[in-house]
C-alpha positions, -999 to +999 in steps of 0.1 A: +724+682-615+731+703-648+717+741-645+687+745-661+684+778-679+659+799-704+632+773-722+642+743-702+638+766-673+603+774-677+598+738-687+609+728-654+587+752-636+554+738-653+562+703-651+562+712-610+527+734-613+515+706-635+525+672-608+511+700-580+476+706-600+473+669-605+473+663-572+451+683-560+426+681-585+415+648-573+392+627-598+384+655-613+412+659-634+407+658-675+404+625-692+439+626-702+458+627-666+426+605-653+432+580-674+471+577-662+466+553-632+485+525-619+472+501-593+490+477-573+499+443-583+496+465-624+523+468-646+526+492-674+543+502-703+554+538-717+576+553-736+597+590-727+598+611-758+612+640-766+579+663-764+574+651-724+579+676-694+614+673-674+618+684-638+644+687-616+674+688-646+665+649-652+653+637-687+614+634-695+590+619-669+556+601-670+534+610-635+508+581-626+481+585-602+484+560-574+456+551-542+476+545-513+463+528-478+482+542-447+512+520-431+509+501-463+541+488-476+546+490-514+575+481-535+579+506-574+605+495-599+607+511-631+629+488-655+638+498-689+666+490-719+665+523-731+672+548-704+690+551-667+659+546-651+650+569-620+616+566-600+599+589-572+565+591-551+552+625-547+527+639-524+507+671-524+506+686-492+496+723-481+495+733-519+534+717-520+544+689-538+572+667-516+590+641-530+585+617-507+607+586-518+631+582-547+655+558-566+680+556-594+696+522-593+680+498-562+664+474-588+698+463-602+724+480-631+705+509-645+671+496-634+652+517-603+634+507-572+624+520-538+601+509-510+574+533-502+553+532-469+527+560-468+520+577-433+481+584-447+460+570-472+452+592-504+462+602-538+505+601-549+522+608-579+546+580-587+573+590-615+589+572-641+617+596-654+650+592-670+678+603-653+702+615-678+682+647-697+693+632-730+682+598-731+643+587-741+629+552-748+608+528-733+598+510-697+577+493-679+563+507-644+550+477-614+537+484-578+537+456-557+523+450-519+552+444-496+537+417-469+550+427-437+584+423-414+583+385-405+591+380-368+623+379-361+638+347-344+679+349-333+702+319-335+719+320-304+759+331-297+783+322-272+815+333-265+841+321-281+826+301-304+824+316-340+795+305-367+792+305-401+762+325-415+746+333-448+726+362-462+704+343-487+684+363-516+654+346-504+658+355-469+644+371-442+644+413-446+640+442-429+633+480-439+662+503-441+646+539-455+632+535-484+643+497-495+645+464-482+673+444-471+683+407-465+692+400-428+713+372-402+700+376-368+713+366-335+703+369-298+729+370-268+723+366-233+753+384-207+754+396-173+774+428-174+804+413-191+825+438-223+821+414-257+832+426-294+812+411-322+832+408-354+816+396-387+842+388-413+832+381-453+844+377-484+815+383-507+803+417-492+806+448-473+799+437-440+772+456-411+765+446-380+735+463-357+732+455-322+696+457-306+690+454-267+658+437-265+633+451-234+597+450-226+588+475-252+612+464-281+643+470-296+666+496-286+700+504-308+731+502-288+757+501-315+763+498-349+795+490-376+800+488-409+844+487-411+859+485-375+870+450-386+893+461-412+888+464-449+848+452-451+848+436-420+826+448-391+833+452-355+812+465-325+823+461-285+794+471-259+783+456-223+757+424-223+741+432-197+704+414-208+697+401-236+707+413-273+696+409-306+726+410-335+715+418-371+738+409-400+735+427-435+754+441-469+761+476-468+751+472-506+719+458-503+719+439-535+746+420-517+743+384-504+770+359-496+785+340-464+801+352-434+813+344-400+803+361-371+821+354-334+821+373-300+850+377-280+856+387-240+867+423-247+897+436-224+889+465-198+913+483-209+905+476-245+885+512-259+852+502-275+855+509-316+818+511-322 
């Protein structure tokens, strides 16, 4: 982030007081911030100029009102030809305005896009800024409802006997933060036996999560994203129960095939999770 010193400075400082005052202000704001709105499912279009506020030593932003419902799940991506695009939600809590989610590059090359799950229903700010403090042009802004998590069922491992897997653009996904990811899961069943799970690929970064699966949900045991060597991921832990093994991309705009096996893990063998 480049220093931001004499005009810009002051620039900077009432671009915050002016997100903060929208905010709070509620509907009764003038007609010109009232009538900058987006709703979900909307898309719109704008256009950072040279005459509109910067904050945080970014380019020139555009603030739209937005109505959230609590434990929603919403998905904001800000695509544009123009600029580097980078979007954030803002709340105004306490007479503070947190940023409360933010991306530069999650909707693919230069494009922005984050997942945003409000803890209360009310009023956010979502931005549409460029991220270099030089560059100006056009976009287009789109919330969309993110329909919840479907359940999750496991494809079953043995020992000793490797499958092949996919992680399929269309496929089933999980939160992770503030985006979505495409998942592989697996369940395992031991009784107090060691096992190392590797997942090897060659079209991504590999991460593997192991879950043990109780009365009340999921707990993490262990998780790896490059025990395996190079991309590969490793994790060795006791099945004692049952298990649930995620697969994913590190990067995750990745998708691709993989294997995943489980081995009997040696005593004497240190656990590399």
């Amino acid at each position: 982030m480049r220093p931001l010193q004499g005009g810009g400075l002051a620039r900077h400082r009432a671009a915050w007081v002016g997100l903060g005052l929208l905010l709070a202000a509620g509907p009764a704001v003038g007609a010109q911030e009232s009538a900058r709105t987006i709703a979900v499912g909307a898309t719109v279009e704008g256009r950072l100029g040279r005459t509109d506020p910067v904050v945080m030593g970014r380019g020139a932003f555009h603030a739209y009102r937005f109505e959230a419902v609590a434990g929603g799940r919403y998905r904001v991506t800000m695509r544009s030809a123009d600029v580097d695009a980078y979007v954030w939600v803002a709340e105004h809590v306490g007479g503070l305005t947190d940023q409360v989610a933010s991306d530069d590059d999650g909707g693919g090359d230069t494009d922005a896009q984050l997942l945003f799950r409000p803890s209360r229903a009310g009023t956010y700010l979502i931005v549409a800024q460029s991220l270099d403090a030089d560059e100006t042009g056009a976009y287009t802004l789109v919330v969309e409802s993110v329909p919840p998590p479907a359940p999750v069922s496991g494809t079953p491992l043995v020992v000793g006997q490797p499958r092949e897997g996919a992680l399929l653009t269309e496929g089933p996904e999980m939160d992770d933060g503030e985006e979505t990811v495409v998942y592989a899961a697996y369940t395992l069943t031991g009784r107090g036996e060691r096992v190392r799970v590797t997942v090897r690929s060659g079209a991504f970064d590999a991460m593997v999560r192991v879950l043990r699966v109780g009365p009340r949900g999921e707990t993490l045991v262990t998780s790896d994203d490059d025990a395996g060597g190079g991309t590969d991921a490793e994790a060795t832990f006791v099945a004692d129960g049952t298990f649930r093994i995620y697969v994913r991309a590190v990067d995750p705009r990745d998708h691709g095939g993989f294997i995943i096996a489980v081995a009997s893990a040696p005593e004497t063998e240190r656990p590399r999770d």
